[in-house]
C-alpha positions in Angstrom: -51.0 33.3 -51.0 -48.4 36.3 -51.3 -49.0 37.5 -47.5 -48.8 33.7 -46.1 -45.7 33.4 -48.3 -44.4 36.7 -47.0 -45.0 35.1 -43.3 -43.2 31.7 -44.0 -40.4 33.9 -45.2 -40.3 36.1 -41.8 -40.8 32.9 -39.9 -37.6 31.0 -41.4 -35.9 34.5 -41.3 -36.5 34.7 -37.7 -35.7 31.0 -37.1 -32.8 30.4 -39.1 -30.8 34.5 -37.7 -30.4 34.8 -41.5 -31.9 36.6 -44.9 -29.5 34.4 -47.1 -29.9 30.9 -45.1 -33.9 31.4 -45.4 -33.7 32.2 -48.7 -31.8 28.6 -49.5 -34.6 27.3 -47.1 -37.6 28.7 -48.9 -35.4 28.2 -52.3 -35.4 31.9 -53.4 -32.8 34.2 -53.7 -32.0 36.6 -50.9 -33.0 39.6 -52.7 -36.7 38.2 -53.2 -35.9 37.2 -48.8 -35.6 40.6 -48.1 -38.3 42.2 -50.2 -40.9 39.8 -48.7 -39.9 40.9 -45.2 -39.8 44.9 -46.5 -43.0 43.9 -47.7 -44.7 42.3 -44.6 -43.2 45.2 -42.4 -45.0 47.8 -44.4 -48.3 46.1 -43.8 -47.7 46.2 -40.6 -46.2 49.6 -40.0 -43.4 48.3 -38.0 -39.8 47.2 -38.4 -39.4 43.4 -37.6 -36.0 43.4 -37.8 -32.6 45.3 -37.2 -30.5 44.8 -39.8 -26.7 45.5 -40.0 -24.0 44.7 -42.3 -23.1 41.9 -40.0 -26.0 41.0 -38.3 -29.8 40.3 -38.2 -32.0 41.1 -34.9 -35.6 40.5 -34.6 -36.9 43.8 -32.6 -39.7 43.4 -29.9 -42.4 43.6 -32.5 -40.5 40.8 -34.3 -40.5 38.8 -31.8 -44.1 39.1 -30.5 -45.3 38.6 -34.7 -43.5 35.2 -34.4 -45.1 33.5 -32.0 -48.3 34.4 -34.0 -46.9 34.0 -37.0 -45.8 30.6 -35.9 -49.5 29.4 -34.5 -50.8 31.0 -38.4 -48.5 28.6 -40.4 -49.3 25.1 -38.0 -53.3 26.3 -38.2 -52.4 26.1 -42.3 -50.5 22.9 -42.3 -53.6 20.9 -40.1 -56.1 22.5 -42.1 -54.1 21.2 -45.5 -53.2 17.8 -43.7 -57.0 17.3 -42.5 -58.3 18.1 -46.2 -55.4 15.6 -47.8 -56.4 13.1 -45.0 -60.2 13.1 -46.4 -59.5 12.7 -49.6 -56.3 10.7 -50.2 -54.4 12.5 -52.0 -51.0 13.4 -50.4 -49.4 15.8 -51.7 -46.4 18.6 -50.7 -42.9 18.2 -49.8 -40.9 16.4 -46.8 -37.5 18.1 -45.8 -35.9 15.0 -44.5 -32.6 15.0 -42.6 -30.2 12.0 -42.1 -26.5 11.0 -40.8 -24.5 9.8 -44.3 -24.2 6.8 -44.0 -27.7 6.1 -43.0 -28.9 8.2 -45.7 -26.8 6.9 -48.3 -26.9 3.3 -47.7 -31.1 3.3 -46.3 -32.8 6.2 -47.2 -31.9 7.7 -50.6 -32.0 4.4 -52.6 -35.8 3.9 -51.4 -37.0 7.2 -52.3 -37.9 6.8 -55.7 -40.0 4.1 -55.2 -41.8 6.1 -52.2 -42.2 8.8 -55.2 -43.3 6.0 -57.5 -46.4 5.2 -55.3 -47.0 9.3 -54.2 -46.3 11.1 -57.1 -47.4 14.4 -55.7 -44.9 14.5 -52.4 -41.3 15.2 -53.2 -38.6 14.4 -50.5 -36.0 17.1 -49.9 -33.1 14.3 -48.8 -30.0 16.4 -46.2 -27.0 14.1 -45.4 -24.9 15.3 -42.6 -23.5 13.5 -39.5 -24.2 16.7 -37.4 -26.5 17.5 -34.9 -29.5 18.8 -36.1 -31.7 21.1 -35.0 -35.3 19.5 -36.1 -37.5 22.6 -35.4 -34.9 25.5 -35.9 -33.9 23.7 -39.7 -37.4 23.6 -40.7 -37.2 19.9 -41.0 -40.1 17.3 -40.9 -38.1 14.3 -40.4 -34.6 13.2 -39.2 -33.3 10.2 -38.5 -30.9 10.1 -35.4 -28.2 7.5 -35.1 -27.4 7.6 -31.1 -28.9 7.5 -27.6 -31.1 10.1 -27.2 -31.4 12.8 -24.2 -35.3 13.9 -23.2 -36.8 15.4 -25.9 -40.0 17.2 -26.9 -40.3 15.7 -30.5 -42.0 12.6 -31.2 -39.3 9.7 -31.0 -40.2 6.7 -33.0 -37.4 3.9 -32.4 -36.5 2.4 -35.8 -34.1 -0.5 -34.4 -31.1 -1.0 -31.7 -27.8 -1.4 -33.0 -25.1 -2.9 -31.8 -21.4 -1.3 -32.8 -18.5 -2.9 -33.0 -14.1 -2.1 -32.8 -12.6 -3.0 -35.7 -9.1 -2.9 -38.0 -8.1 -3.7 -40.9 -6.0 -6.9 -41.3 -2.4 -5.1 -41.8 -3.1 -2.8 -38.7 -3.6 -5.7 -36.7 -0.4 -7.4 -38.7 1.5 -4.3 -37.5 0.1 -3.1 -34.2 -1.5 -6.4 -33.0 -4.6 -6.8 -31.7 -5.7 -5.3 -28.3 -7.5 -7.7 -26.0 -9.4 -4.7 -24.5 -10.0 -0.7 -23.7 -7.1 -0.8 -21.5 -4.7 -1.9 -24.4 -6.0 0.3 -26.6 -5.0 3.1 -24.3 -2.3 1.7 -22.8 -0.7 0.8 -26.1 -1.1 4.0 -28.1 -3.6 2.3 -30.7 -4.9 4.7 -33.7 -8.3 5.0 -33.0 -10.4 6.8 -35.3 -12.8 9.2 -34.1 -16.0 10.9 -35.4 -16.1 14.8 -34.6 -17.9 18.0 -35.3 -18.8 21.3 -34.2 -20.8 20.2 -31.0 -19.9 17.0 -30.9 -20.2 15.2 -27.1 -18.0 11.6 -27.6 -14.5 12.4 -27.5 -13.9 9.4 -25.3 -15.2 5.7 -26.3 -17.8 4.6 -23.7 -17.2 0.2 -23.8 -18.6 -2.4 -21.6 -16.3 -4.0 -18.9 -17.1 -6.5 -16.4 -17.6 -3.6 -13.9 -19.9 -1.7 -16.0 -19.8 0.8 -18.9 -16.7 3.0 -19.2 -15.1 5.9 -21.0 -11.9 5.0 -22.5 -9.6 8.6 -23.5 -8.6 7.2 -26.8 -6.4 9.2 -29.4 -5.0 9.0 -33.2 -3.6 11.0 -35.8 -7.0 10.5 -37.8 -10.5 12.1 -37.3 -13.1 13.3 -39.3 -17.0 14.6 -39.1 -18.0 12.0 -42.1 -18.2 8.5 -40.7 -17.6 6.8 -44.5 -14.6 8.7 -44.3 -13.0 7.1 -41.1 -14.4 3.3 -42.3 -12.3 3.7 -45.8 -9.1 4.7 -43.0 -9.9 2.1 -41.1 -10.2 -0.1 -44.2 -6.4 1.1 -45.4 -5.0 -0.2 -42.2 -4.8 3.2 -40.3 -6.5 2.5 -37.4 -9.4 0.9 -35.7 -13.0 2.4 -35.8 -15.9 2.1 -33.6 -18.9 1.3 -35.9 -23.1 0.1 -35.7 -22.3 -3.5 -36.9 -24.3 -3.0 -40.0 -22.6 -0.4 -41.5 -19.3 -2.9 -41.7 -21.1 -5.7 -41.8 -20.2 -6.4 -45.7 -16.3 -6.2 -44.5 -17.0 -8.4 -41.5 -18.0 -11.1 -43.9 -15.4 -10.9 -46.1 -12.4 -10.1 -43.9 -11.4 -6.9 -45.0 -12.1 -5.5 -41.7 -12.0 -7.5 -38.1 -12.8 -6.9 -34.7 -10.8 -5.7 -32.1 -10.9 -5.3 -27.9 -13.8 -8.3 -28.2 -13.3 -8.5 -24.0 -14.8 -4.8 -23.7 -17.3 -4.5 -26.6 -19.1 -0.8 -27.6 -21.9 0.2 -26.0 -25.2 -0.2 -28.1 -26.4 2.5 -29.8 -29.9 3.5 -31.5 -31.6 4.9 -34.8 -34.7 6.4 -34.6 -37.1 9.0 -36.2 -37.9 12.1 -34.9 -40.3 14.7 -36.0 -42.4 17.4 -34.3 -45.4 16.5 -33.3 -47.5 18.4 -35.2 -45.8 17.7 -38.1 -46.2 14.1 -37.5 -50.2 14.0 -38.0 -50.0 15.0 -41.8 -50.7 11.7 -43.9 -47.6 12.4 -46.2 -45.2 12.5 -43.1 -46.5 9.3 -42.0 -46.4 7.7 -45.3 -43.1 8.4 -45.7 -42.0 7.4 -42.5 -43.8 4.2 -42.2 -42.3 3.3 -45.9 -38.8 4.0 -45.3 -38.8 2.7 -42.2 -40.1 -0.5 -43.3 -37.2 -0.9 -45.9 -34.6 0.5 -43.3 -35.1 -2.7 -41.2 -35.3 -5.3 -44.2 -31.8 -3.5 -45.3 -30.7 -3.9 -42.0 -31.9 -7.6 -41.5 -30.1 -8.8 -45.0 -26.9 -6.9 -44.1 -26.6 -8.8 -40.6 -28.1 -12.1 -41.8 -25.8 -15.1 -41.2 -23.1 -12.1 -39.5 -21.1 -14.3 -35.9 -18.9 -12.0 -34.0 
């Protein structure tokens, strides 16, 4: 398995535009990264890569080896998946990618039971509220929490979720509470925004009697962790845009309320995305089918007996 292992290595390498990130990928150290490719390249005779002190190409033969490479290493996963399919007996591991708070509050706590019944597959668990990049990352699930543009990965929709503006009694106490988008702009509130490298919603998008609309909000407070900007929001700092069931818990018991009721959020949605091929091994599916089950009976719970 050395050459298949020197291949997933050169794959990664290629994918990721770096010996040291596909080395933490594959789990190795980047020396043994770069003796695997120096190793595959003198198979093959040629040079798959330039290599500088500040940079990684792939040269024309790299590139033309990847796309073979790439067909090699899917051939391997269906052949593997077809044989674990026959006989029942998943086994491997999921890389498995998830916003925090998702992740933290649905995911991670169900995973040891998913390992409980599968022994034999291990979940790799990567909490970010980023954009990923499903196929460039290597991934074989991620859970998105948003509306989603056309894509080519398989989509499955886990559940709709409404969100929700919110403060924290003592913000209201001090600022008041806006009846609408137009107060919160046109009285300066603190509004609380989620943002990172490539983020798109700088604005909050709310429904008015005339239709959806982008409201140019603004605060002193932002951050790229959404737990972050609910403990803010829970100080009295400002008011946050949330899904409902991540602040249901404070909903109920007061600590947080909601604000701008007239013009409420737009909806938003979680769902499950994986690439296709990926999708027909039996482990994926396991594994998505079980926590997806247990994501909705969270959910249901958090917003049962919830009025707003």
């Amino acid at each position: 398995m050395s050459y298949v292992n020197n291949i997933k290595m050169f794959v990664r390498v290629y994918e990721l535009g770096s010996m040291s990130a596909a080395a933490r990928d594959q789990r190795t150290s980047p020396a043994v990264a770069s003796a695997r490719i120096s190793e595959l390249e003198k198979h093959l005779g040629v040079r798959l890569f330039n290599r500088t002190t500040r940079s990684l190409q792939p040269t024309e033969n790299g590139r033309i080896f990847y796309e073979g490479a790439r067909k090699v290493l899917e051939a391997i996963d269906e052949a593997e998946a077809a044989v674990v399919d026959v006989t029942q007996n998943p086994r491997g591991s999921i890389f498995v990618a998830a916003p925090l708070g998702i992740g933290r509050r649905f995911i991670a706590p169900h995973v040891p039971a998913f390992k409980d019944l599968y022994p034999q597959i291990d979940v790799r668990l990567r909490l970010s509220d980023r954009n990923v990049d499903v196929t460039a990352e290597g991934l074989d699930v991620a859970f998105h929490l948003g509306l989603l543009e056309d894509s080519t990965l398989k989509v499955r929709l886990v559940a709709d979720c409404p969100r929700v503006l919110c403060a924290a009694p003592d913000y209201i106490a001090r600022r008041g509470n806006p009846a609408d988008g137009t107060a919160l702009v046109e009285d300066r509130h603190d509004c609380l925004n989620l943002r990172f490298p490539g983020a798109r919603e700088f604005q909050w998008t709310l429904q008015t009697p005339e239709g959806p609309r982008r409201f140019e909000i603004g605060g002193p407070f932002e951050s790229d962790d959404g737990d972050v900007l609910t403990g803010w929001a829970l100080d009295g700092r400002g008011i946050v845009m949330k899904p409902i069931f991540e602040v249901a818990e404070h909903l109920q018991a007061g600590r947080l309320m909601p604000v701008a009721q007239a013009t409420p959020p737009m909806p938003t949605q979680l769902s499950c995305l994986s690439q296709h091929r990926r999708f027909r091994d039996p482990k994926i599916r396991l594994f998505v089918d079980f926590i997806v089950g247990r994501i909705k009976g969270d959910m249901a719970s958090r917003m049962e007996g919830l009025a707003l």
